[in-house]
C-alpha positions in Angstrom: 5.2 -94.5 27.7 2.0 -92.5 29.3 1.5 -89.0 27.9 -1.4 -88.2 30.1 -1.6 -88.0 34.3 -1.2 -85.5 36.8 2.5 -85.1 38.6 2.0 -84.2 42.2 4.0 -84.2 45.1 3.2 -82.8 48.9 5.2 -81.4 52.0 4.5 -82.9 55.5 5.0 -82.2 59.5 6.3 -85.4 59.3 6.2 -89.4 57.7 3.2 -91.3 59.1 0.0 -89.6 57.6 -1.8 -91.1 60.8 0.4 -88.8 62.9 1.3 -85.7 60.9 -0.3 -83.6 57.6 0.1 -82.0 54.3 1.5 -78.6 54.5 2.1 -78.2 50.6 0.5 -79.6 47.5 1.9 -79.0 44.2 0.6 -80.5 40.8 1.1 -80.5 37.1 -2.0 -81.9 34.7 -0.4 -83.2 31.7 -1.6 -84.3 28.2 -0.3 -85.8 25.5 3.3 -85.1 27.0 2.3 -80.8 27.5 1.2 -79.3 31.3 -2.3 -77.9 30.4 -3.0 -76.8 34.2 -1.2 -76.5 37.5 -2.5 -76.7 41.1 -0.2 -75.3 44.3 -1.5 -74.7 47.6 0.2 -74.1 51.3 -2.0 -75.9 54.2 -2.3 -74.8 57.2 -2.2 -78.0 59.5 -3.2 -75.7 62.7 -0.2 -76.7 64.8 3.3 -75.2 64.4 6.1 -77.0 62.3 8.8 -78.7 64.0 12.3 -77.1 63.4 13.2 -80.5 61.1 10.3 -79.6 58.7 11.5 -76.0 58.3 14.5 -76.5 57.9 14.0 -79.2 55.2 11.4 -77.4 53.5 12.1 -73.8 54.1 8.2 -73.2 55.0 7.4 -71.2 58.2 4.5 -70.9 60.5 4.5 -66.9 59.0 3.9 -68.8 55.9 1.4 -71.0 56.3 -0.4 -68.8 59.0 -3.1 -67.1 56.3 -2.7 -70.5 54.6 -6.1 -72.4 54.4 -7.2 -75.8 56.1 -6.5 -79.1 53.6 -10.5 -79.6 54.6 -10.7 -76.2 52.8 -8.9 -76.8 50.0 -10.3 -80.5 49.2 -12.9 -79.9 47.0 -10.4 -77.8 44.4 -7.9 -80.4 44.5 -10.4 -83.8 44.2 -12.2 -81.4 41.2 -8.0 -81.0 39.8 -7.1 -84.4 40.2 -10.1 -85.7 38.7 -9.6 -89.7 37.9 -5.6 -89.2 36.6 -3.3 -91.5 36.9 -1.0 -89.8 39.8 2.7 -89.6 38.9 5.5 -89.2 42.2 8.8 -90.1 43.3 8.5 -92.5 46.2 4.4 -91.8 45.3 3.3 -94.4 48.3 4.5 -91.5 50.8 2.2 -89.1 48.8 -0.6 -91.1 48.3 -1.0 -92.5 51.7 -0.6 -88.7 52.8 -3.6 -87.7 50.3 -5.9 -90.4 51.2 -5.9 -90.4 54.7 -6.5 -86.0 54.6 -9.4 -86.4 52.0 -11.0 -89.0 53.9 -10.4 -86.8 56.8 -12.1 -84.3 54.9 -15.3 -86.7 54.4 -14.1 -87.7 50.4 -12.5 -90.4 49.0 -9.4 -91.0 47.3 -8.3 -93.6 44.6 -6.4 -93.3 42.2 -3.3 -95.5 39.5 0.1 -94.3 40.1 3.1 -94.4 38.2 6.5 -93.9 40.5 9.4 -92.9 39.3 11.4 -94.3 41.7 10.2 -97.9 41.2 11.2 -97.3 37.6 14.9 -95.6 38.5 15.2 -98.8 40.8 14.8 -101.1 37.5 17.0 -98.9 35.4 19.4 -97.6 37.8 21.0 -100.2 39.7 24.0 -99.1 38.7 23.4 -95.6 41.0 23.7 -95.7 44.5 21.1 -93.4 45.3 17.8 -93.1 43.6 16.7 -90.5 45.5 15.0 -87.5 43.4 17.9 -85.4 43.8 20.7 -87.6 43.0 18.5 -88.7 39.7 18.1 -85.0 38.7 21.9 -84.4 38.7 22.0 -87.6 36.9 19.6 -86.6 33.8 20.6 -83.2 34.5 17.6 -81.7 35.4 17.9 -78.4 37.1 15.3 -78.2 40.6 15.4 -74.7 42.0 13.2 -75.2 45.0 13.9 -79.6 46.2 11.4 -80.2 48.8 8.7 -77.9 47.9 5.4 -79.4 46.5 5.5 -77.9 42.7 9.0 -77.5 42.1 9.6 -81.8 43.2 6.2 -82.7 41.2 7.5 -80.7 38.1 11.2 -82.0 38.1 9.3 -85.9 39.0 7.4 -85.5 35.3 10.5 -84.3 33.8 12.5 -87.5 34.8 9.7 -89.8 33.9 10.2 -88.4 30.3 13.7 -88.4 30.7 14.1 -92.0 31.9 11.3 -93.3 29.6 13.4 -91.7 26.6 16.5 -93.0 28.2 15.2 -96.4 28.5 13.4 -97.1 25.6 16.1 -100.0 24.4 16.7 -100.2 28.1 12.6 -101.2 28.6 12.9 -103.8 26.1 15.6 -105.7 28.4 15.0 -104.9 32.0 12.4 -107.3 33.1 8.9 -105.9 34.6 10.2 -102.3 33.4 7.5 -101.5 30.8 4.8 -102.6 33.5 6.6 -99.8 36.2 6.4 -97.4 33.3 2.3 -97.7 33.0 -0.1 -96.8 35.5 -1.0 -99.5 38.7 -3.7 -99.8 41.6 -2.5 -98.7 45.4 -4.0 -100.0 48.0 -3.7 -98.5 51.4 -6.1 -98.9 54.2 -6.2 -95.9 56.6 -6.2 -96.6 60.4 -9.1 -96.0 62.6 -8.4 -93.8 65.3 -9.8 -94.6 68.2 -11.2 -92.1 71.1 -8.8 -91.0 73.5 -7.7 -92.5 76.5 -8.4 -92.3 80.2 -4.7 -92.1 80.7 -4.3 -89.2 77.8 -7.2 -87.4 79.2 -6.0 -87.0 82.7 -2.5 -86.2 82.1 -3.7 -84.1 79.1 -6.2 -82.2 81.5 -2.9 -82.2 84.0 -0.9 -80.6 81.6 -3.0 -77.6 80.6 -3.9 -76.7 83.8 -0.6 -76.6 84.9 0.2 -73.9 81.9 -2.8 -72.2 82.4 -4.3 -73.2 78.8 -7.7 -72.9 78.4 -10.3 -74.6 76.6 -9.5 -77.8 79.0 -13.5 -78.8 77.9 -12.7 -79.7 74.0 -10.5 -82.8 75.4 -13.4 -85.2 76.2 -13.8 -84.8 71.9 -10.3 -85.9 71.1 -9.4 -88.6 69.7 -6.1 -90.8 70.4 -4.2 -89.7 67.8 -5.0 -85.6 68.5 -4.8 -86.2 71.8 -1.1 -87.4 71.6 -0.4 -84.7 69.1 -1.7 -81.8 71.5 0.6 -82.9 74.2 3.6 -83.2 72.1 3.0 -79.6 70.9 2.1 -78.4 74.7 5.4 -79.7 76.0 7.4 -78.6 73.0 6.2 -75.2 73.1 6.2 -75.1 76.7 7.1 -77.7 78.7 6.3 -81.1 81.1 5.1 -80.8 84.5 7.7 -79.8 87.2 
């Protein structure tokens, strides 16, 4: 069992990092079994949240309004995170999210993970949910704040201790377990945005003319992926064109 990584987890505007962004990050630096140093930090993603994401996460706009820019907080959490071994439930969904905002931020990002929900899989098949909820009622862990960054990354360590000292005779017979319990490489190759399109920029241009927005200039800079992001947040906030 590994006494040493850092437990993290992160809050989102939504589930493809190429899309959407970290809103939260919560982490817990442990040694030798003890926390020795915690990280937690709201990002501002400068667009608001969708009704979905507040209502799952409880964060607000109010909230993350004097909240700082994940390009602003990057250096702190690359200087935390160090070269641990990163420890999530379901931590794919993290660490794609964390690679693709560092290298937006010009760093980059690789790191071993251990997940606790590959491991619950091996162990748990008898459960019909390993979701991080349903395992926590399971081991009886208490979570007072599910779906925020530090309270999910601190229950996540607790039920890879819990499940390790669980499944100590269980690691001996599930096949592959004692591998899932020890830290692995990631891969995941970000997506190249490309520039944005004639199409976007017309109807783009179109659109914020026709609510009187300003700044109709920064669109030739856009790239695809903003681009589409900008007009999903004009039209939710205020419309299409009549």
């Amino acid at each position: 069992m590994v006494q040493s990584f850092v437990a993290i987890d992160v809050e989102t505007t939504g589930l493809s990092p190429d899309k959407y962004h970290i809103i939260e990050v919560g982490a817990l630096k442990v040694r030798d079994g003890e926390v020795v140093e915690t990280f937690s930090s709201l990002i501002n993603p400068g667009y608001e949240l969708s009704s979905t994401i507040v209502n799952l996460t409880g964060i607000t706009d109010s909230m993350l309004s004097g909240a700082k820019s994940f390009k602003e907080v990057a250096e702190e959490l690359r200087t935390f995170l160090g070269e641990e071994t990163l420890l999530g439930h379901n931590v794919s969904f993290d660490y794609r999210f964390l690679k693709t905002e560092f290298m937006r931020a010009g760093y980059k990002f690789d790191h071993p993970v251990i997940d606790t929900l590959a491991i619950a899989r091996q162990m748990h098949s008898d459960l019909k949910s390993r979701s991080l909820e349903n395992l926590c009622r399971h081991y009886g862990l208490y979570n007072p704040n599910a779906h925020r960054a530090f309270d999910d990354a601190k229950v996540t360590m607790e039920l890879y201790f819990a499940m390790m000292k669980n499944g100590e005779r269980g690691i001996k017979e599930v096949a592959g377990l004692d591998q899932l319990a020890n830290p692995g490489s990631y891969s995941y190759k970000i997506k190249k945005d490309s520039p944005i399109t004639p199409r976007q920029k017309n109807y783009l241009i179109d659109l914020m003319k026709y609510h009187k927005i300003d700044n109709v200039q920064q669109v030739e800079k856009l790239t695809k992926r903003e681009a589409s992001r900008m007009i999903d947040q004009i039209i939710f906030e205020k419309g299409r064109i009549q």
